[in-house]
Phi, psi and omega in degrees: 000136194246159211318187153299138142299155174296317192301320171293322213251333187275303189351296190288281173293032139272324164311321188262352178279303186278012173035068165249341194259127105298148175225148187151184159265091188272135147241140193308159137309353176263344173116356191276160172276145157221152193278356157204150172258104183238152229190055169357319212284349207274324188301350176302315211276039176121356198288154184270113176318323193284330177291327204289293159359300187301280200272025152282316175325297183302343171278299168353276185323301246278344190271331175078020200249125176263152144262167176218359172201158176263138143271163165207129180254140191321119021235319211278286181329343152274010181249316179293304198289315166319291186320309199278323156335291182324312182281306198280308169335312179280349176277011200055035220198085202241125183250128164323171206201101242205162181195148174229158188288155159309325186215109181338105186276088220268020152219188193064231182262024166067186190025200198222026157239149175242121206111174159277175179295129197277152207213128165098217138344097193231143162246110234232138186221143200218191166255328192197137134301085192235254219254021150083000202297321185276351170287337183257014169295303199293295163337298176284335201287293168284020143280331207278321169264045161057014191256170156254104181280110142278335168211161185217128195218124168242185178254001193209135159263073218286011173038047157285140176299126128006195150260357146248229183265015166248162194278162188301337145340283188299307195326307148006261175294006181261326201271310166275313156091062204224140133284137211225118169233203174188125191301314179244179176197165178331293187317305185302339184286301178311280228273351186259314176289035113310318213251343186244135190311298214288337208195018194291329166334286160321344188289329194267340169302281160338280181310343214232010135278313148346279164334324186305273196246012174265162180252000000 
């Protein structure tokens, strides 16, 4: 496994200063246990925005991939989707910036994007990744308006199988013909509790969930 990137190494411990990253023992909504949790929205409580910001930029650059609009979908995607508008504003680089309300808003300016309507080339920016069920919402929601999801960037992978055996990742991307990224992933978690005095514990937890339920 090769090392962590700086960017990967800030995430991550920007996730555990705001205890958005937890270890420990979790049960799921599918009901699996898991040895850690994360919960984007904790990144609110004091976390520094601007690092955060950075490393989705930096994951983003790393890929090299164009676009013509940002997406973020309700709700931590609109918080997430902002930032990184925001970093690429400062970079001189400015891309439209889209959201969608849970429920269709039928007076003022109606319907259920805030914004203009994403358009061309769209890049969907999200918190986590698991069984891919909201990425193909966020997906199908822009065919419907005639866009392309060209890319899909989260801050966590959790490399859970999908809905057969591969992971929600591949599906994706077989299904959609989407790129799928992510700054950390399961893996990346493991190579960081190698390495850390505080959570060094957790590492033998991690792999043999990984083993479990990852694909």
């Amino acid at each position: 496994m090769s090392e962590l990137k700086d960017y990967q190494n800030n995430f991550i411990n920007l996730a555990l200063k705001s205890q958005a990253l937890e270890f420990g023992s979790f049960t799921l909504k599918s009901g699996r246990t898991s040895p850690y949790f994360f919960n984007a929205a904790k990144m609110l409580n004091g976390c520094d925005l601007s690092q955060l910001a950075l490393c989705y930029f930096q994951a983003i650059e790393n890929l090299k991939i164009s676009f013509d609009c940002i997406y973020g979908p309700a709700y931590k995607g609109i918080f997430l989707g902002s930032l990184v508008a925001m970093k690429y504003s400062q970079e001189n680089r400015i891309y439209p910036l889209s959201f969608n309300r849970k429920e269709i808003k039928d007076h003022g300016e109606g319907g259920n994007i805030i914004g203009t309507d994403p358009c061309g080339d769209v890049m969907i920016i999200d918190d986590v990744l698991s069984a891919g069920t909201a990425a193909r919402e966020s997906i199908h929601l822009i065919e419907s308006l005639q866009a392309n999801a060209k890319l899909f960037v989260v801050g966590l992978d959790r490399q859970e199988k999908g809905a057969g055996t591969i992971s929600a990742k591949a599906e994706l991307e077989r299904d959609f013909d989407i790129v799928v990224e992510s700054i950390v992933n399961l893996d990346a978690l493991i190579q960081f509790s190698k390495h850390s005095e505080h959570f060094h514990a957790y590492q033998i937890q991690l792999q043999e969930y990984r083993e479990t339920w990852g694909a």
